[in-house]
N, C-alpha and C positions, 0 to 999 in steps of 0.2 A: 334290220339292216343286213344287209348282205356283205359278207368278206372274204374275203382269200383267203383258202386253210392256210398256214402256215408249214404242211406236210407241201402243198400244191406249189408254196413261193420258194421251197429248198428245188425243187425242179425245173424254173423256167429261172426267166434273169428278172435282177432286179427291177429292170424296166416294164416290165409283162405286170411284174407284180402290184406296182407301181397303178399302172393301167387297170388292171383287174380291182384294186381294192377302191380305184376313182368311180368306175363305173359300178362299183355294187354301194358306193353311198349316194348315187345317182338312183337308183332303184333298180339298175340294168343289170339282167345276170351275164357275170362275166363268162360263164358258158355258150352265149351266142355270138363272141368274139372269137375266131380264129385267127392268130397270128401266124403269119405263115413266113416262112427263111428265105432266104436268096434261090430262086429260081433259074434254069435256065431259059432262054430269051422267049424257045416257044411256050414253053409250063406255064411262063408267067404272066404273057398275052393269055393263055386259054384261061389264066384265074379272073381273069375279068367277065368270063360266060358266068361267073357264079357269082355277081355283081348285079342288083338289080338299081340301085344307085348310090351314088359317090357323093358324100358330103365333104365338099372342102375345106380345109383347115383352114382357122385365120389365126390370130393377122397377117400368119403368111401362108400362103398357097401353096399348092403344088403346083408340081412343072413338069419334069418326065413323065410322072407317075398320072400325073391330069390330063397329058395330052396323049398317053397310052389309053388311059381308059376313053379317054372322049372318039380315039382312032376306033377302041372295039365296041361303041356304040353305050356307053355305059352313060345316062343322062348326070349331070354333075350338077350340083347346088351349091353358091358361090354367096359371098359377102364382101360385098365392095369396099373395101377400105380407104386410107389417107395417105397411102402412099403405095410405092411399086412392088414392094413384095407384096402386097396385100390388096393386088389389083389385077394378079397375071392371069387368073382364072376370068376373070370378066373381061379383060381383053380378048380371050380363047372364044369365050360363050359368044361375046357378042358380033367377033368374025365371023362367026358359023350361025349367026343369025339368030338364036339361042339365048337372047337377053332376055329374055322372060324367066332363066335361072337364073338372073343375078339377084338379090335380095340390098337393100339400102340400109335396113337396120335387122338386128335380133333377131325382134319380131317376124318380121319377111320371111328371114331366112328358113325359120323355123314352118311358118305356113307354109312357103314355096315346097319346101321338102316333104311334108304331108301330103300339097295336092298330089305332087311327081309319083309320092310312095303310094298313094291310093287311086294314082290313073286319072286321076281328075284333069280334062283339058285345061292349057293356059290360060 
């Protein structure tokens, strides 16, 4: 199992740490997670060139942060939920014609994001 030193969790916040120690009981090394601070407007558009795709949160979505990256071309993988936070991203997708990343269940979501990450047409 994978954890956060606790040398590494006195240096970031508790929320990082928080994160880090979720994703190393996931089996994920929190070393391939870059958290990164308040940018300014251009820095923060250009952090999306090092974005190969965007998984979005549920049950609620993103909103600035979704329709930035969808502006720099960043494909996003969506979960349709049961109500309007949790629907704003598949509203986005499916304007832009893009309904083929929205995902119905779990399952979906998780295969959709595979094919996207492995280049596999829709």
């Amino acid at each position: 199992e994978l954890r956060m030193s606790p040398f590494l969790c006195l240096r970031m916040s508790p929320f990082l740490c928080l994160i880090g120690d979720r994703l190393g009981r996931l089996g994920i090394n929190p070393a391939r997670v870059e958290p990164v601070r308040r940018q300014p407007r251009r820095q923060y558009l250009e952090l999306f060139n090092q974005i190969d795709i965007a998984l979005d949160p549920f049950p609620y979505n993103g909103e600035t942060t979704t329709c930035d990256g969808l502006w720099m071309g960043v494909p996003h993988v969506a979960l349709a939920g049961d109500r309007c936070a949790s629907r704003r991203t598949t509203s986005h997708l499916c304007t832009l014609g893009l309904g083929e990343l929205v995902a119905s269940s779990d399952e979906a979501y998780v295969r959709i994001a595979f094919a996207v990450a492995s280049g596999e047409p829709g």
